[in-house]
Backbone as CSV, one residue per row, in Angstrom:
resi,resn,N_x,N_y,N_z,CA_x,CA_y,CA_z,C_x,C_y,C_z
1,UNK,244.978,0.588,-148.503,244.048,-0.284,-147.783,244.714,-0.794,-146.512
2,UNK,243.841,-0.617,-145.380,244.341,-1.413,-144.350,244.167,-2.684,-144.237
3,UNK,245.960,-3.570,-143.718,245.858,-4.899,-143.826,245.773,-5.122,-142.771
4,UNK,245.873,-6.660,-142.281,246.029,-7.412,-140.751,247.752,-7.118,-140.478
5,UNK,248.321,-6.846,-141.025,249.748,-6.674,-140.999,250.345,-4.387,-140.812
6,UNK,249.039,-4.043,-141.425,249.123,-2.825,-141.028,247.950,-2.058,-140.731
7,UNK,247.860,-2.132,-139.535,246.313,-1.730,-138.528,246.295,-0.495,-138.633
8,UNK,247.242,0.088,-138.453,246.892,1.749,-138.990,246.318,2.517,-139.843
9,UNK,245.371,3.171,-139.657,244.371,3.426,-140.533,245.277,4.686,-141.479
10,UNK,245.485,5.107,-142.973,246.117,5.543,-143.763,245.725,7.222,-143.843
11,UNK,246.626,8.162,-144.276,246.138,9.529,-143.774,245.570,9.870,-144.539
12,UNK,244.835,9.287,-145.884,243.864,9.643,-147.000,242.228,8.962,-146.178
13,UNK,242.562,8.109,-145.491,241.184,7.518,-145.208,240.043,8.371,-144.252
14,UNK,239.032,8.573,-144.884,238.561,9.459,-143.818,237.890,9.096,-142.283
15,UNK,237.474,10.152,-141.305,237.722,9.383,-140.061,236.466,9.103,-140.045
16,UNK,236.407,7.660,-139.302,234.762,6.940,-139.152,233.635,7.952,-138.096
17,UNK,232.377,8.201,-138.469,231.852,8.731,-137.728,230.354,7.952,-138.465
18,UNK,229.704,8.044,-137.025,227.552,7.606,-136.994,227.157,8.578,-136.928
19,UNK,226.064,8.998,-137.679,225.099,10.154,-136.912,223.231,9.283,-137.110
20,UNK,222.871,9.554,-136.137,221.498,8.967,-136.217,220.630,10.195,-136.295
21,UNK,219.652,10.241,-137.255,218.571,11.228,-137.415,216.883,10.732,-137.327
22,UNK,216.685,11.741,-136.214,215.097,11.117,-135.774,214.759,10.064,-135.920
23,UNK,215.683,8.817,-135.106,214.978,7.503,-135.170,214.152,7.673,-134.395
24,UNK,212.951,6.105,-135.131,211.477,6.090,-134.382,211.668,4.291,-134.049
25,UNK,211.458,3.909,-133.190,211.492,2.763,-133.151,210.502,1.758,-131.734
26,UNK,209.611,1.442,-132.025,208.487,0.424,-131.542,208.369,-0.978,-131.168
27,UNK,207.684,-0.978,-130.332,207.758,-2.647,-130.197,206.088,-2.852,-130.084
28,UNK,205.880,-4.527,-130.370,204.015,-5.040,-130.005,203.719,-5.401,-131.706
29,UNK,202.339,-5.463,-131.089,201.946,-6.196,-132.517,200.447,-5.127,-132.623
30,UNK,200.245,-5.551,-133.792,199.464,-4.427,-134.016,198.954,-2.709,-133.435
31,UNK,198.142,-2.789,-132.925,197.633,-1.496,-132.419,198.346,-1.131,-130.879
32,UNK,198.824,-2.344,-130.776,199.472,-2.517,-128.847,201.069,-2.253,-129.217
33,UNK,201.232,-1.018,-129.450,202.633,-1.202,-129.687,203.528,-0.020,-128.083
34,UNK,204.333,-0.488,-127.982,205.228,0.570,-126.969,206.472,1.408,-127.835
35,UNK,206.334,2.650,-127.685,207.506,3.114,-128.228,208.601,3.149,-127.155
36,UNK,209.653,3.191,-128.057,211.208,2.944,-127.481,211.840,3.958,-127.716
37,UNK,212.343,4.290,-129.159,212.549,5.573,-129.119,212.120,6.870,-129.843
38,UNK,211.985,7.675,-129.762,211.134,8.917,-130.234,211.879,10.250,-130.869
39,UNK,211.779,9.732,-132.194,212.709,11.220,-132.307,213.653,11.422,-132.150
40,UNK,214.700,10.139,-132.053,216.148,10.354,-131.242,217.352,10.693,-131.915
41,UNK,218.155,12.041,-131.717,219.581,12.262,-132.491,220.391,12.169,-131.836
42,UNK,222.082,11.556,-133.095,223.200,11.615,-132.237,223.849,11.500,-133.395
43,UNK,225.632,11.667,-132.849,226.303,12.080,-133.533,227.418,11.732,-132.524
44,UNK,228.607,10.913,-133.377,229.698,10.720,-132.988,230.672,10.531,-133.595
45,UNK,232.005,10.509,-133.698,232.510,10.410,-134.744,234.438,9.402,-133.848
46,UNK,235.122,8.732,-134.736,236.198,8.199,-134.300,237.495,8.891,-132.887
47,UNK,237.574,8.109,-132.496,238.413,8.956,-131.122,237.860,8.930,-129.924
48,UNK,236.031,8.884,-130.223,235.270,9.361,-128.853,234.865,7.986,-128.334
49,UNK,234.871,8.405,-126.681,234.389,7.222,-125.940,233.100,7.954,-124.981
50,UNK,231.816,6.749,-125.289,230.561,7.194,-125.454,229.940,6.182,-124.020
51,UNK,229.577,7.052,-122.958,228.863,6.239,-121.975,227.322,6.283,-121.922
52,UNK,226.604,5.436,-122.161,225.071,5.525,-122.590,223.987,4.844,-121.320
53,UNK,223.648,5.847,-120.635,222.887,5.972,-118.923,221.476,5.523,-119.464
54,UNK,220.563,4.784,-118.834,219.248,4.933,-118.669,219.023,3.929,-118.285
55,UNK,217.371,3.769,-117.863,216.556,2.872,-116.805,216.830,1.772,-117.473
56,UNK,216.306,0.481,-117.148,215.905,-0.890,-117.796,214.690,-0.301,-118.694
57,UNK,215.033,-1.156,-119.639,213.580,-1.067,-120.373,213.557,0.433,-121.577
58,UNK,214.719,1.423,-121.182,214.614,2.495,-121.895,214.713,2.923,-123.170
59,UNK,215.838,1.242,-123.987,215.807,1.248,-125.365,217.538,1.593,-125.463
60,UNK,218.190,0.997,-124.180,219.657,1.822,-124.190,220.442,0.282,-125.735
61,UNK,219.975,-1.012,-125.547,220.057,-2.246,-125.723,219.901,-2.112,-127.465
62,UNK,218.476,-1.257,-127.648,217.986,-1.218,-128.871,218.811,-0.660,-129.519
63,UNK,219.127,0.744,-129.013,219.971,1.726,-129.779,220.970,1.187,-130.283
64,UNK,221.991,0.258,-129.470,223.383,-0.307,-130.245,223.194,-1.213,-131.138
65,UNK,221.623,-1.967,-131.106,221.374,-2.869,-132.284,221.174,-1.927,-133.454
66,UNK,220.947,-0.797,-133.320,220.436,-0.179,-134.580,222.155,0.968,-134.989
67,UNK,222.932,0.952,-134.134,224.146,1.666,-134.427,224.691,-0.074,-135.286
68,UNK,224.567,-0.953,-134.387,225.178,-2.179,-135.245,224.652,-2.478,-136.557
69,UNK,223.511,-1.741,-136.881,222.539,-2.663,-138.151,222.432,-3.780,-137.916
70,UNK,222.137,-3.995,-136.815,221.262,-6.095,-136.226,220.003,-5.168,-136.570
71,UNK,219.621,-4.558,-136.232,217.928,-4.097,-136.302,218.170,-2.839,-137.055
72,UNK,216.229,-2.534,-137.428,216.419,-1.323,-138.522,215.267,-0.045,-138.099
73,UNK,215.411,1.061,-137.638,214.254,1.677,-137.104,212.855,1.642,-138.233
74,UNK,211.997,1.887,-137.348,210.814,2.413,-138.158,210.479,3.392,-139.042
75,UNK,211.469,4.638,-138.596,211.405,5.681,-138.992,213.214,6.699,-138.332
76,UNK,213.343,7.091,-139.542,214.834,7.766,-138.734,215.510,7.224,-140.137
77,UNK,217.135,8.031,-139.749,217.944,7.456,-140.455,219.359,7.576,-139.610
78,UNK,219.770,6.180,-140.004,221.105,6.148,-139.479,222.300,5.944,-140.326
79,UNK,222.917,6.377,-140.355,224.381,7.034,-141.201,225.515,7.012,-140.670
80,UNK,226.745,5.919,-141.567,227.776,5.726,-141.200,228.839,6.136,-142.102
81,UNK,229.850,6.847,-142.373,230.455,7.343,-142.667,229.341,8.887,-144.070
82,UNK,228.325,9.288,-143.457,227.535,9.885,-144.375,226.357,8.984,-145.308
83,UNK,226.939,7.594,-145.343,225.904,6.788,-146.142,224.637,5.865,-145.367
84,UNK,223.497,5.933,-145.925,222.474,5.547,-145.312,222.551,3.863,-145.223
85,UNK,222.632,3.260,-143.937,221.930,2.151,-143.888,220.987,1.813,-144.551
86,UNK,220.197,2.180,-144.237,218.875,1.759,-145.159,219.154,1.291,-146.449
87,UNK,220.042,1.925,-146.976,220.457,1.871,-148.373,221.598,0.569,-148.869
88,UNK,221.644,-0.340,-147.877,222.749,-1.173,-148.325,221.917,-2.259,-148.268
89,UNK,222.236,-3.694,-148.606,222.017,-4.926,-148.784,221.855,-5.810,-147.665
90,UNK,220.981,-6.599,-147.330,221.528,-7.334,-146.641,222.993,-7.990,-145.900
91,UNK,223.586,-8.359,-147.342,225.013,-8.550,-147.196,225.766,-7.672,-146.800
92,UNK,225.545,-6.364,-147.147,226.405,-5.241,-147.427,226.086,-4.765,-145.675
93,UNK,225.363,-5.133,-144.916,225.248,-4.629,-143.731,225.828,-5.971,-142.688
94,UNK,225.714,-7.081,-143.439,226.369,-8.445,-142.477,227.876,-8.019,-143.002
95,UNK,228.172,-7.593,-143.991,229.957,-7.130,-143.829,230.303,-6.171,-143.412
96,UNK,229.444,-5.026,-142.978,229.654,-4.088,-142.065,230.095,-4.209,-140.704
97,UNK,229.134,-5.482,-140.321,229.255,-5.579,-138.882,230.232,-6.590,-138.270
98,UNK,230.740,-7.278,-139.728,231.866,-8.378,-139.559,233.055,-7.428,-139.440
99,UNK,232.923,-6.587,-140.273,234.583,-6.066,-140.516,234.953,-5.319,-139.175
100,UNK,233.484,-4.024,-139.326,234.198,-2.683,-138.418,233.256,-2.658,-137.266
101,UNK,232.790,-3.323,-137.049,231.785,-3.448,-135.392,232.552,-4.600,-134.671
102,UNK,232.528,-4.786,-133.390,232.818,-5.236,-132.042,231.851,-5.078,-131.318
103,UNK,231.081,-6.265,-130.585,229.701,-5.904,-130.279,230.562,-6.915,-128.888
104,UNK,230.020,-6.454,-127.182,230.542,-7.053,-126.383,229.244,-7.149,-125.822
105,UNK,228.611,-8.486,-125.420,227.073,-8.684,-125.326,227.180,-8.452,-123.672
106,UNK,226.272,-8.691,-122.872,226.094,-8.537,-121.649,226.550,-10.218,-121.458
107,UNK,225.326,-10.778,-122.093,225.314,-12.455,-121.321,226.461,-13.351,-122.567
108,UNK,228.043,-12.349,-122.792,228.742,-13.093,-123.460,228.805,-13.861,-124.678
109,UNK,227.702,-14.781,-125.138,227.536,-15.503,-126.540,228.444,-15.760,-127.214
110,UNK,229.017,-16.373,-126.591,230.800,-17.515,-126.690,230.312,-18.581,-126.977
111,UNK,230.664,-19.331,-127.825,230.364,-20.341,-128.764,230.960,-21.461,-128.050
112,UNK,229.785,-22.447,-127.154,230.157,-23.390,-126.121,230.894,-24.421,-127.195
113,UNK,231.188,-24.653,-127.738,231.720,-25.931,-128.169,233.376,-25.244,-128.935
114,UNK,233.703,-24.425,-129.187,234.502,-23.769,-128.977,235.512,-23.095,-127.536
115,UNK,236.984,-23.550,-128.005,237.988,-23.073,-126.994,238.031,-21.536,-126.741
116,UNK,238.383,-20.935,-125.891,238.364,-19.544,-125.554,239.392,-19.330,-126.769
117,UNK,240.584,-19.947,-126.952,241.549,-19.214,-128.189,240.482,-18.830,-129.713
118,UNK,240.056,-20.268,-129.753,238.908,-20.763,-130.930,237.793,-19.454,-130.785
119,UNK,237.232,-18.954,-129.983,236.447,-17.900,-130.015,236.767,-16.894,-130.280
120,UNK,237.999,-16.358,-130.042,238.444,-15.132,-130.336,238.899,-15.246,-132.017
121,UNK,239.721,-16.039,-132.251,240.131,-16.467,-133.664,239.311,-16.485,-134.436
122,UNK,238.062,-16.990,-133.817,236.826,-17.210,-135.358,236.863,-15.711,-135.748
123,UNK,237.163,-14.657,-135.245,236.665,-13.649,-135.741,237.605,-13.309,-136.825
124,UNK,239.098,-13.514,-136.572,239.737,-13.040,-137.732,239.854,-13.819,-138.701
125,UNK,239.276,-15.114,-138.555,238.947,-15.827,-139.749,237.729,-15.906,-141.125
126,UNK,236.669,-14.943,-139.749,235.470,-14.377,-140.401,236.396,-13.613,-141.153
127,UNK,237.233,-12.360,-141.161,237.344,-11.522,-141.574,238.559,-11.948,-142.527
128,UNK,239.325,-12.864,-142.839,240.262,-13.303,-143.804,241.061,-13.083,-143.314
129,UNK,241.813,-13.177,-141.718,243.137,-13.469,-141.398,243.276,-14.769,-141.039
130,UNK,244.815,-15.104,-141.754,244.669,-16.701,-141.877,245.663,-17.183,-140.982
131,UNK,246.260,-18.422,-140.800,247.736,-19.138,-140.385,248.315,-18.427,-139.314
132,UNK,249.819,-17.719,-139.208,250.487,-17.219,-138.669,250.078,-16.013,-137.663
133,UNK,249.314,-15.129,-138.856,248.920,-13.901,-138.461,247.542,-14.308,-137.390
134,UNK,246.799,-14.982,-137.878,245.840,-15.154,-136.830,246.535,-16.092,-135.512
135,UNK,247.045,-16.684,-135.630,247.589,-17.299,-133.992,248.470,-16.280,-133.894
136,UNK,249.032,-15.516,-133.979,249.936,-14.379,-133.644,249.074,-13.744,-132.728
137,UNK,248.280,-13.248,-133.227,246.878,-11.711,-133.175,246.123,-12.178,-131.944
138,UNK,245.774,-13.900,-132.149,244.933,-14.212,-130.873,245.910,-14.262,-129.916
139,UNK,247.082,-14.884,-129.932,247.790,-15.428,-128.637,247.864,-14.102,-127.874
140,UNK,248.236,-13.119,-128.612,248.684,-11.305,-128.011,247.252,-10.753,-127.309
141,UNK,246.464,-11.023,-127.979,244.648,-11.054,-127.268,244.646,-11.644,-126.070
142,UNK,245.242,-12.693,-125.712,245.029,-14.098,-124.492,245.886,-13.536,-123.552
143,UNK,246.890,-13.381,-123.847,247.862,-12.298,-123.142,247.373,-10.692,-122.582
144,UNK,247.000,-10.141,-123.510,246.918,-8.281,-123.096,245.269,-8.760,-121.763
145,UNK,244.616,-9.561,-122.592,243.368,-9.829,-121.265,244.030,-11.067,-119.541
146,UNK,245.005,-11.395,-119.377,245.667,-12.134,-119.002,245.216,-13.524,-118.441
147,UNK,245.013,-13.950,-119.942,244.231,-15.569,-119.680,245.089,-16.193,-120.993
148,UNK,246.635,-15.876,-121.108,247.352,-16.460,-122.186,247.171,-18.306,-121.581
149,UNK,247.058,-18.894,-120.701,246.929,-19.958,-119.706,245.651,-20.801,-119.790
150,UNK,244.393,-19.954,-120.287,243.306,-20.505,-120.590,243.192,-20.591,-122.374
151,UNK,243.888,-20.511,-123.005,243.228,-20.705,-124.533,242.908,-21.908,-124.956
152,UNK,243.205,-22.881,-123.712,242.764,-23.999,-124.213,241.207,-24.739,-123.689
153,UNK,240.724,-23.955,-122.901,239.460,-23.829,-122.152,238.131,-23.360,-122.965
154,UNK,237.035,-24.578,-122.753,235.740,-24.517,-123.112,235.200,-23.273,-122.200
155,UNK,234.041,-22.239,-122.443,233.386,-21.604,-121.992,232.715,-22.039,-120.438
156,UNK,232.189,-23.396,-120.751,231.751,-23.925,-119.266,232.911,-24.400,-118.546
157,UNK,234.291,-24.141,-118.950,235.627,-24.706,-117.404,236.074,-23.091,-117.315
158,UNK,235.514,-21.897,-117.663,235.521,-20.371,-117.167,234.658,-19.896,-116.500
159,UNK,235.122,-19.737,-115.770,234.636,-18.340,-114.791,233.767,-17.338,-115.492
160,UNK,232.428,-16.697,-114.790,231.899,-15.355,-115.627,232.664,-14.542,-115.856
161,UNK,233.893,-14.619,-115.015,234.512,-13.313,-115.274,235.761,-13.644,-116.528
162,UNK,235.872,-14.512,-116.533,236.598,-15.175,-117.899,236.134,-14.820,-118.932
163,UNK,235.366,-15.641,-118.870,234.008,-15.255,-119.929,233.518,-14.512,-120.430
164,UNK,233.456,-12.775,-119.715,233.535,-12.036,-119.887,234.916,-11.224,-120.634
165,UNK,235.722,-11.736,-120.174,237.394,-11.446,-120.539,237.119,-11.696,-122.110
166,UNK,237.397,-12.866,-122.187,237.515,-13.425,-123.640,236.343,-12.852,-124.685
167,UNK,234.773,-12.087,-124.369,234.082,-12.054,-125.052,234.525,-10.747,-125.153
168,UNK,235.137,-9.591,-124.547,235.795,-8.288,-124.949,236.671,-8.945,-125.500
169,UNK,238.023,-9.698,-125.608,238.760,-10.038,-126.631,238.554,-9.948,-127.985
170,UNK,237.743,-11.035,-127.968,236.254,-11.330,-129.426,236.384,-10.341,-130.156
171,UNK,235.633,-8.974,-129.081,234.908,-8.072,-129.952,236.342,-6.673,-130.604
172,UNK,237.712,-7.473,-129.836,238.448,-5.902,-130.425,239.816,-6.820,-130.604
173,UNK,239.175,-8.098,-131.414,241.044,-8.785,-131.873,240.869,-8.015,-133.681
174,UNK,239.724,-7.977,-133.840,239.566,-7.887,-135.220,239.925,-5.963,-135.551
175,UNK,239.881,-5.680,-135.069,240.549,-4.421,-134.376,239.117,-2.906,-135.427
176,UNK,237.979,-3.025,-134.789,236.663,-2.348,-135.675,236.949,-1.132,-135.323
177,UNK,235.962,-0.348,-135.856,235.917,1.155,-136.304,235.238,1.797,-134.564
178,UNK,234.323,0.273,-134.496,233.114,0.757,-133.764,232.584,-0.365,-132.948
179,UNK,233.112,0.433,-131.343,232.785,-0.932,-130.373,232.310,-0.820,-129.761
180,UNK,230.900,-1.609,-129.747,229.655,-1.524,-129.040,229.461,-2.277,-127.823
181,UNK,229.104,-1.878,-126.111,229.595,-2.931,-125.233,228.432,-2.410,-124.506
182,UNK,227.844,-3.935,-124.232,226.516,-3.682,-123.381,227.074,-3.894,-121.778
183,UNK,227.186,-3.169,-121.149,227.738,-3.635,-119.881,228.723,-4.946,-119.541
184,UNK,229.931,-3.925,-120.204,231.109,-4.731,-120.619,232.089,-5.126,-119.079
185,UNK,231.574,-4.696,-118.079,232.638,-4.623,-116.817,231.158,-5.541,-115.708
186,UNK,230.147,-5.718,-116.290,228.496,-6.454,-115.500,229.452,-7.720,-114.373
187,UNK,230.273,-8.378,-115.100,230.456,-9.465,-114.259,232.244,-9.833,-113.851
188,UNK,232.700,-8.690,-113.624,234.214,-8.431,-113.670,234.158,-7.779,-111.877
189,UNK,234.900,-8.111,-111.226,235.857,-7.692,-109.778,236.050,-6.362,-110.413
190,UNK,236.153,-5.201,-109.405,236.918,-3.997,-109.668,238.257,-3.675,-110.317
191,UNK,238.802,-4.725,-110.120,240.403,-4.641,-110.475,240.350,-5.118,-111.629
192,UNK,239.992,-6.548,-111.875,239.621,-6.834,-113.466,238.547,-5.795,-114.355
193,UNK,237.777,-5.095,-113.993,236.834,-4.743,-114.053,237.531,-2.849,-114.833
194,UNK,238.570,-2.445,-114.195,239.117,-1.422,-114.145,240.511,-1.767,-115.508
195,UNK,240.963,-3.225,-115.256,242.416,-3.213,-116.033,241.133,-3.270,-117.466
196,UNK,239.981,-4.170,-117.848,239.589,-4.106,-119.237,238.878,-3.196,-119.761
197,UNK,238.542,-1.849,-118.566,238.713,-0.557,-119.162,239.600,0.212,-119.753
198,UNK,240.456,-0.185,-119.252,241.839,0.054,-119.566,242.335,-0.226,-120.938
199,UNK,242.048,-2.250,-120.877,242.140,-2.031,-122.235,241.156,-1.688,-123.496
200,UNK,240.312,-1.815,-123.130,238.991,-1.315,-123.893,239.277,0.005,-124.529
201,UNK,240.034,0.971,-124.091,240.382,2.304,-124.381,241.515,2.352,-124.593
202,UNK,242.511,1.910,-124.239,243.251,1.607,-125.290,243.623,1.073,-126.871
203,UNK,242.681,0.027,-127.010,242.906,-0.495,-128.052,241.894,0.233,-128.910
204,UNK,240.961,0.589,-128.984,240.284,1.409,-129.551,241.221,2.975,-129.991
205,UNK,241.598,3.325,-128.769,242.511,4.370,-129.093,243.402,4.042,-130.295
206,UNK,243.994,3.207,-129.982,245.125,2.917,-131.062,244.443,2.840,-132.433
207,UNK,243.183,2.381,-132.607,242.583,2.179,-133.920,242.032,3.535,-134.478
208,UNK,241.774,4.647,-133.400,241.248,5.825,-133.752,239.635,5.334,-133.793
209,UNK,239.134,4.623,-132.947,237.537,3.897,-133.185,236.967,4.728,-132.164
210,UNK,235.843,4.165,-132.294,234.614,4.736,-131.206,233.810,3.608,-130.792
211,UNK,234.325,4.330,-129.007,233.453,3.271,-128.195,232.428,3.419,-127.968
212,UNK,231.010,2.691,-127.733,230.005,3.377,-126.942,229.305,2.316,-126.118
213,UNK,229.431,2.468,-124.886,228.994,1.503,-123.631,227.883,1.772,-123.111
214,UNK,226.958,1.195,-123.123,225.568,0.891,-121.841,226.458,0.551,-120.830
215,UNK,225.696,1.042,-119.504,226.759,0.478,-118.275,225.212,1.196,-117.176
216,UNK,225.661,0.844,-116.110,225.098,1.254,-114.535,225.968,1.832,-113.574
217,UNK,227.212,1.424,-114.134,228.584,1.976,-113.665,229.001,3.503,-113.462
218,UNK,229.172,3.524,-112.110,229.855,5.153,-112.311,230.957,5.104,-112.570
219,UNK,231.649,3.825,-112.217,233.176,4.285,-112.614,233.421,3.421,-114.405
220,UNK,232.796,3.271,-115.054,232.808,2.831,-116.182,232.191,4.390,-117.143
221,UNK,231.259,4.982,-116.512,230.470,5.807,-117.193,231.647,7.354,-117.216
222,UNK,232.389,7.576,-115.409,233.230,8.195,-115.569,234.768,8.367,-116.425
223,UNK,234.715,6.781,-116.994,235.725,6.476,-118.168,235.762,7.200,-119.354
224,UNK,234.168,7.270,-119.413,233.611,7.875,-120.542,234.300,9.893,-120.870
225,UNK,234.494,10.147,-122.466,234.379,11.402,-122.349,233.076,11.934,-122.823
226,UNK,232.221,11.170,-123.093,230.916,11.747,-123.218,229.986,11.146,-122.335
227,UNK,229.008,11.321,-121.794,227.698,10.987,-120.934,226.658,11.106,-121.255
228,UNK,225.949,10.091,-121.780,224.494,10.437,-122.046,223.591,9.907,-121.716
229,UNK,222.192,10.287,-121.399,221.158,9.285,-120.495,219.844,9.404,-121.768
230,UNK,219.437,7.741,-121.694,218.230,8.038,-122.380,217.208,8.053,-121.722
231,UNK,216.487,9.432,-122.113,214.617,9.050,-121.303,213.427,9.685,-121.915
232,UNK,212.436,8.892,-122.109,211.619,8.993,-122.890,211.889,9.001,-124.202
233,UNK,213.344,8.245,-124.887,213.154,7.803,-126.454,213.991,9.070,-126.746
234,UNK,214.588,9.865,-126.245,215.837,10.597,-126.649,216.483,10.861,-125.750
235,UNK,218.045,11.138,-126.427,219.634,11.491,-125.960,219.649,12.520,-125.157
236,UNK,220.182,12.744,-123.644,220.536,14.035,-123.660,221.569,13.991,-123.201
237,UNK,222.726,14.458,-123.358,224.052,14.814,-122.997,224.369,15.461,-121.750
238,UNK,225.096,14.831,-120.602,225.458,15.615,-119.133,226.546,15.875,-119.316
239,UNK,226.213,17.211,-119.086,227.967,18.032,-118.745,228.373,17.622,-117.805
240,UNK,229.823,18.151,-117.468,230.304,18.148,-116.124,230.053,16.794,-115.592
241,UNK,231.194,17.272,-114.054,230.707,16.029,-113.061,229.114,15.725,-112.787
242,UNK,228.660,14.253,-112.911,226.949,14.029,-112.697,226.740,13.653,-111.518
243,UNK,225.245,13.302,-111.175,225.072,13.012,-110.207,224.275,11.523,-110.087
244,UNK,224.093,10.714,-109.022,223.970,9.195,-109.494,222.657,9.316,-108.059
């Protein structure tokens, strides 16, 4: 079993992979409904870093709620290590997303009454790292994003781009399988913007996880080793250099 003391995933464990099959997924109320997505497959598995292209409005937002299990399609099935979502518990899907998801929101959702250290920490406390090991784990977090100087800072005495800093912290101190980032670089300078790509892929690397980013970004999307644009409610994959 992997501990907080040994992050390395063990050479019996097998490697994490999603595959989504013909999700259907809708929005409206009764007869007025809009579809979102139609029929949509994918398939990814640990190691890969996943850049996810499309308009406003296209369902790029939806999709990572339904890779996260926050939401549940209409129709489809989505499958994480081979086993069906659908098929787990309530609980059994809120400890899914505690343990091995990292979700990096667009508009941040940093817990105002909470210190930037305090935000990052709640997570390994969600997850049962306690005392030592958790101020260890965060302080090295405060540091690798380089705001070791702010851990003592409320959300409103940061900067968006802080703010942003610390809410990628959040989502990869707990160190998940699977890190989901809605336009994780939206409110970051180029240079900041470029070093938490940096670490974003790194630390994932080290875990053997899988990233997968919504972005508008070419140079976030070119980070990516996969490219995909959604339109009209399914995936399609761009080879090669794209065009913007």
């Amino acid at each position: 079993m992997t501990t907080a003391e040994d992050p390395q995933p063990s050479n019996t464990e097998p490697a994490f992979q999603i595959e989504l099959r013909r999700l259907e997924k809708s929005y409206g109320q009764g007869r007025v409904r809009r579809s979102v997505l139609n029929g949509l497959d994918f398939q990814a598995q640990a190691g890969q870093t996943v850049a996810l292209l499309g308009r406003s409005g296209s369902g790029k937002s939806t999709l990572l709620n339904l890779l996260a299990g926050i939401d549940q399609p209409d129709a489809g099935e989505v499958l994480v290590n081979g086993r069906h979502q659908s098929h787990l518990t309530d609980s059994e899907r809120t400890d899914f997303r505690r343990r091995q998801v990292g979700f990096i929101y667009q508009s941040f959702l940093l817990i105002p009454t909470l210190t930037a250290f305090e935000n990052i920490a709640l997570v390994l406390e969600l997850n049962d790292v306690r005392g030592g090991e958790l101020k260890r784990r965060t302080a090295t977090m405060l540091d690798d994003i380089g705001l070791s100087d702010r851990g003592g800072s409320y959300p409103d005495q940061l900067s968006g781009g802080e703010q942003q800093r610390i809410a990628i912290a959040r989502a990869l101190v707990h160190r998940p399988k699977l890190v989901l980032a809605d336009e994780p670089t939206g409110n970051l300078d180029e240079d900041s913007g470029r070093s938490m790509l940096a670490l974003m892929h790194s630390l994932v690397s080290q875990q053997h996880g899988l990233l997968v980013m919504v972005t508008h970004s070419l140079a976030v999307a070119r980070s990516a080793e996969r490219v995909l644009t959604l339109e009209q409610g399914k995936l399609f994959e761009r080879e090669g250099e794209f065009a913007w």
